[in-house]
MIDOSE-1310 file (N, C-alpha, C; in nm, 2 decimals, decimal comma, always signed):
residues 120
xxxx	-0,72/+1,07/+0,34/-0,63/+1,16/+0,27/-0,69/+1,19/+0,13; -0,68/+1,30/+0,10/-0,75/+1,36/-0,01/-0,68/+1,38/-0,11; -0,68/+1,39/-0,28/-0,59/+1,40/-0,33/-0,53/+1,46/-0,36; -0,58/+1,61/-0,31/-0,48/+1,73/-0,29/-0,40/+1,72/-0,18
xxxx	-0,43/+1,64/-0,07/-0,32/+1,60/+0,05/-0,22/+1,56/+0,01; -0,26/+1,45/-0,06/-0,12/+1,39/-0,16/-0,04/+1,42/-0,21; -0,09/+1,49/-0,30/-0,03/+1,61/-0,43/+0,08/+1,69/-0,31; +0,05/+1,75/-0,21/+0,10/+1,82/-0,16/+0,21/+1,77/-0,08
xxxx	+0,18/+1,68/-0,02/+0,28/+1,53/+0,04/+0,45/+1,52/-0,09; +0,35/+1,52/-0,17/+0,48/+1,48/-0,30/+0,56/+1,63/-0,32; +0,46/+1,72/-0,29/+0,54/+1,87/-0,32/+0,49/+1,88/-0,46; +0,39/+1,85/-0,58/+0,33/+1,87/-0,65/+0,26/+2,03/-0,67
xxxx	+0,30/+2,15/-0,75/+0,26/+2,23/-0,69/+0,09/+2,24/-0,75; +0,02/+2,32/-0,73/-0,17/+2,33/-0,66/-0,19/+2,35/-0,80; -0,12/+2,39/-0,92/-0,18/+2,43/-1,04/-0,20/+2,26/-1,16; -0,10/+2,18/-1,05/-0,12/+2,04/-1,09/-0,29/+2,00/-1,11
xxxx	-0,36/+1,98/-1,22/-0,50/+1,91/-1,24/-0,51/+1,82/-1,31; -0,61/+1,71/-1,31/-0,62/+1,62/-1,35/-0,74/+1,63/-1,44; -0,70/+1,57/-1,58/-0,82/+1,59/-1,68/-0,92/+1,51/-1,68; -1,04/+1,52/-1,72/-1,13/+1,44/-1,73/-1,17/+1,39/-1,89
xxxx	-1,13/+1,25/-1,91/-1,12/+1,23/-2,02/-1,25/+1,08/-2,09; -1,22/+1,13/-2,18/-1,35/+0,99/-2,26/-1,32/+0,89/-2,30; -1,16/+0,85/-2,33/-1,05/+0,77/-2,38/-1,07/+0,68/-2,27; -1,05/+0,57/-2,28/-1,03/+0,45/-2,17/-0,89/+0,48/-2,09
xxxx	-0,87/+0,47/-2,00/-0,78/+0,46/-1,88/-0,67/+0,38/-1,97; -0,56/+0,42/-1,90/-0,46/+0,37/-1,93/-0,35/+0,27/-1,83; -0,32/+0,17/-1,84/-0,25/+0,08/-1,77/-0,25/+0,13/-1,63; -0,14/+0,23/-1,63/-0,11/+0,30/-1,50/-0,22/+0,31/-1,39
xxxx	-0,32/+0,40/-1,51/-0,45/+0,49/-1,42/-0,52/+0,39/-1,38; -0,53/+0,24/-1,41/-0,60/+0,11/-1,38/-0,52/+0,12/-1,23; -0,40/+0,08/-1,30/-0,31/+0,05/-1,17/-0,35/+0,09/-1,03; -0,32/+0,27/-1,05/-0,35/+0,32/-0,88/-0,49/+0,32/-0,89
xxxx	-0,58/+0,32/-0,94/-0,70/+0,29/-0,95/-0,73/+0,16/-0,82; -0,65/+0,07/-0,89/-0,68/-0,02/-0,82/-0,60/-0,06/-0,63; -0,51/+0,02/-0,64/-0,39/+0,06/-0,59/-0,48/+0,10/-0,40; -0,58/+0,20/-0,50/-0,67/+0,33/-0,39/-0,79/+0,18/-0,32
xxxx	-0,87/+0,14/-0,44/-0,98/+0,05/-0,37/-0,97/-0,03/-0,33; -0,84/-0,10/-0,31/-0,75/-0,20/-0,22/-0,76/-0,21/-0,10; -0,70/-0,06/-0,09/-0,64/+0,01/+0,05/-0,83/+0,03/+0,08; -0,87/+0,08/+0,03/-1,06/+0,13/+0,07/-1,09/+0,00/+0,14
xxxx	-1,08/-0,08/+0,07/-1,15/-0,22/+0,03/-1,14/-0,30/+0,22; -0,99/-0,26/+0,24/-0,99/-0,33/+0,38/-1,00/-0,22/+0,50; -0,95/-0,06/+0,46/-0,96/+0,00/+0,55/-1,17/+0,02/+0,64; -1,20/-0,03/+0,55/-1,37/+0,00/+0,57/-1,37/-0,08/+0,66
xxxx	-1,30/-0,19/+0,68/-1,39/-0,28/+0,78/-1,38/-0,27/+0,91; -1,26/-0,17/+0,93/-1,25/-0,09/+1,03/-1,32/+0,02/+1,08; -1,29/+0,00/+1,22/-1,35/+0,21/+1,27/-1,31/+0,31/+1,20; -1,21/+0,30/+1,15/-1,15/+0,46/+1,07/-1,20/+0,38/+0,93
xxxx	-1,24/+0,49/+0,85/-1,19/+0,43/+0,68/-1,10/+0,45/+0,60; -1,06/+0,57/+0,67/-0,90/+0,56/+0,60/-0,76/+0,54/+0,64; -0,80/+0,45/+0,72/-0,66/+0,38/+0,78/-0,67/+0,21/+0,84; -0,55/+0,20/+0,81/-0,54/-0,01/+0,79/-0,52/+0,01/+0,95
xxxx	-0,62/-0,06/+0,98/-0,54/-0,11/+1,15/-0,47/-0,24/+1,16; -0,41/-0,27/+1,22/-0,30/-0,43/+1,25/-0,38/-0,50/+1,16; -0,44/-0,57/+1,22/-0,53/-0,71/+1,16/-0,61/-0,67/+0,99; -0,61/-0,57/+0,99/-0,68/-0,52/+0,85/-0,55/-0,50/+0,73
xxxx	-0,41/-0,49/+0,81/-0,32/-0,45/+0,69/-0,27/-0,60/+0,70; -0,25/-0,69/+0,82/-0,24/-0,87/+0,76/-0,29/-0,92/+0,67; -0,42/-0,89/+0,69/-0,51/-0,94/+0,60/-0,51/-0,92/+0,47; -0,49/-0,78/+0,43/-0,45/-0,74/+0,29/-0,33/-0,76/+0,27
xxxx	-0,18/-0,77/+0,34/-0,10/-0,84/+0,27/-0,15/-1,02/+0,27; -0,17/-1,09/+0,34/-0,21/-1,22/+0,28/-0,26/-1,22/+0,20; -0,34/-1,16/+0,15/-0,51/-1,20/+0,06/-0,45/-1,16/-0,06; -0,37/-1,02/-0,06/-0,38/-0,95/-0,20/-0,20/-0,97/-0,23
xxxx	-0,13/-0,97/-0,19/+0,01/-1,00/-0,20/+0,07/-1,14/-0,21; +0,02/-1,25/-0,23/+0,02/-1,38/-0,25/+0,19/-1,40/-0,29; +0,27/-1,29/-0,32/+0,40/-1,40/-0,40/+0,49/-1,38/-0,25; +0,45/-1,31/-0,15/+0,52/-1,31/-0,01/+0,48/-1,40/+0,04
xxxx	+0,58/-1,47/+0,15/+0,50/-1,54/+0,28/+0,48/-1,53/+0,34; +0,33/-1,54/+0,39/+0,26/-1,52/+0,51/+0,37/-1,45/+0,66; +0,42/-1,52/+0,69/+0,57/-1,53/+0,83/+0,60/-1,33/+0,77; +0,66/-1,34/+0,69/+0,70/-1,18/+0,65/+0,62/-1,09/+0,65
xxxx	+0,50/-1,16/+0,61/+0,38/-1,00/+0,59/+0,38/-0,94/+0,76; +0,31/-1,08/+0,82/+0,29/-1,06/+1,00/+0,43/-0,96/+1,05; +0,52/-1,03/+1,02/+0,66/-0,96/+1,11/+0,67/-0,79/+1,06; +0,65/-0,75/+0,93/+0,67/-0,66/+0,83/+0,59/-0,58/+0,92
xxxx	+0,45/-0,65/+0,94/+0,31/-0,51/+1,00/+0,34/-0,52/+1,10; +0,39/-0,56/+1,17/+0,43/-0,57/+1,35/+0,50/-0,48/+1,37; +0,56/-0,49/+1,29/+0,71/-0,38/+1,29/+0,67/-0,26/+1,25; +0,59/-0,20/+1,13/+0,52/-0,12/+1,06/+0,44/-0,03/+1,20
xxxx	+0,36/-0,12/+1,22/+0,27/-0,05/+1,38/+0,35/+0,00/+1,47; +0,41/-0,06/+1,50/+0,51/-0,09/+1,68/+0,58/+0,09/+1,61; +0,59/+0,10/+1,51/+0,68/+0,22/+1,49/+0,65/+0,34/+1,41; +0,46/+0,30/+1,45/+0,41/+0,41/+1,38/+0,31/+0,49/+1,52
xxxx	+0,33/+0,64/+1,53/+0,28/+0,67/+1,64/+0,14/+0,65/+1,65; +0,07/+0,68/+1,56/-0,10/+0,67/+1,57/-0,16/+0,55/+1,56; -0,06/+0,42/+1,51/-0,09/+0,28/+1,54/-0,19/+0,26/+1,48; -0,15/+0,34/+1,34/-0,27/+0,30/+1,22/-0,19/+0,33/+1,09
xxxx	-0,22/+0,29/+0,98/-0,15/+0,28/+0,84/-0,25/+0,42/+0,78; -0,21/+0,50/+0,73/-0,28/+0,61/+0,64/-0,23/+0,57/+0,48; -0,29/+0,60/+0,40/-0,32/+0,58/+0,24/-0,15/+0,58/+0,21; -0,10/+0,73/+0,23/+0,06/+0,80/+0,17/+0,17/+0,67/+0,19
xxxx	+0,10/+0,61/+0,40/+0,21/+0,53/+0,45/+0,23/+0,37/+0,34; +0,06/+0,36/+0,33/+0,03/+0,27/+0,26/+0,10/+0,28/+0,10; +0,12/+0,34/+0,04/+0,18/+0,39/-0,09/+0,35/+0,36/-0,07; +0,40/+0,39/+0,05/+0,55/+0,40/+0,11/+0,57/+0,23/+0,11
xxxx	+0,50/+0,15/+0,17/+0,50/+0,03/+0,18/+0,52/-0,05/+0,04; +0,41/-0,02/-0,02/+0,41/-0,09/-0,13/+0,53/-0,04/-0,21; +0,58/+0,02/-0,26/+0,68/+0,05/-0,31/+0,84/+0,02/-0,25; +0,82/+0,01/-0,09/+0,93/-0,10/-0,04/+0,92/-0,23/-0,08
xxxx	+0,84/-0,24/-0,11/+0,82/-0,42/-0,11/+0,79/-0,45/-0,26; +0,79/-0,36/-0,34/+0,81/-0,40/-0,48/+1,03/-0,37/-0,48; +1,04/-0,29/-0,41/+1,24/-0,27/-0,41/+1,25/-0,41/-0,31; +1,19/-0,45/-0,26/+1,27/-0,55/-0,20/+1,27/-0,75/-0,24
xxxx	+1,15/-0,68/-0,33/+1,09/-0,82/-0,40/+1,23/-0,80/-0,55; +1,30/-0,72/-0,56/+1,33/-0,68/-0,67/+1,53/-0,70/-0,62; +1,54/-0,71/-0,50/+1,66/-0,67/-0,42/+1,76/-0,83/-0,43; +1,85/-0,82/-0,41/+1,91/-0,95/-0,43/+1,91/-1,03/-0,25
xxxx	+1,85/-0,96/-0,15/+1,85/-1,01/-0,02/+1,72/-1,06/+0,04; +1,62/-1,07/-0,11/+1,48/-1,13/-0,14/+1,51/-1,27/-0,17; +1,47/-1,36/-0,07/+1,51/-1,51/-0,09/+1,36/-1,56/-0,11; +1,37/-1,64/-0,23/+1,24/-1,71/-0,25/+1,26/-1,86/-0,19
xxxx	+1,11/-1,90/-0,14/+1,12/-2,02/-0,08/+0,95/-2,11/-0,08; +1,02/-2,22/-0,21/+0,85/-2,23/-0,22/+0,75/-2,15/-0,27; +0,82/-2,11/-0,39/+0,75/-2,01/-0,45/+0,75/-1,84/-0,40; +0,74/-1,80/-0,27/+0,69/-1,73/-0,21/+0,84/-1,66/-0,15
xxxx	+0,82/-1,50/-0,17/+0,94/-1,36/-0,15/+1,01/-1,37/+0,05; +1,07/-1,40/+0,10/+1,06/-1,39/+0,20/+1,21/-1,24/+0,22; +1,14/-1,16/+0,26/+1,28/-1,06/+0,24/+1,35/-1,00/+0,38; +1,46/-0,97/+0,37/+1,53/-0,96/+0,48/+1,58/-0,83/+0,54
């Protein structure tokens, strides 16, 4: 996904540009910065690069999401797959996800147990 795909995804209209600046990055821009090489980081180890397959989006929630438990992430991506037609995660889907799971880490039907988010 490109980031004019994106842009376009959100309905951003095409006169939208991004500046190129000499100033150090700002919190945010760190943020999806890091947000994008994440998703890179595990999609690569796959046949596609830009898309999480099963075992590649487990792995990045175990590894990189530590305040969930393990039991949730597996059930979460099972369910994620089983109801995604192409039976692959794209960047946008990946973006949808995390932002569920920051509302639901945040939701009052988020039971913690042993440290760790398990949500319902």
């Amino acid at each position: 996904v490109t980031c004019m795909d994106f842009l376009r995804d959100l309905r951003i209209p095409p006169t939208f540009r991004m500046t190129s600046r000499t100033v150090m990055a700002s919190k945010l821009e760190i943020a999806v910065k890091e947000v994008k090489d994440t998703f890179n980081k595990y999609a690569e180890k796959g046949g596609q690069p830009d898309v999480l397959e099963l075992n590649e989006l487990k792995e990045l929630f175990r590894k990189e999401l530590t305040m969930f438990s393990p039991a949730s992430f597996d059930s979460l991506a099972e369910t994620i797959i089983q109801n995604d037609t192409s039976r692959n995660i794209d960047f946008s889907e990946y973006l949808k996800m995390l932002l569920a799971l920051v509302a639901c880490k945040e939701s009052p039907g988020c039971q913690s147990s042993k440290g760790k988010k398990q949500c319902h």
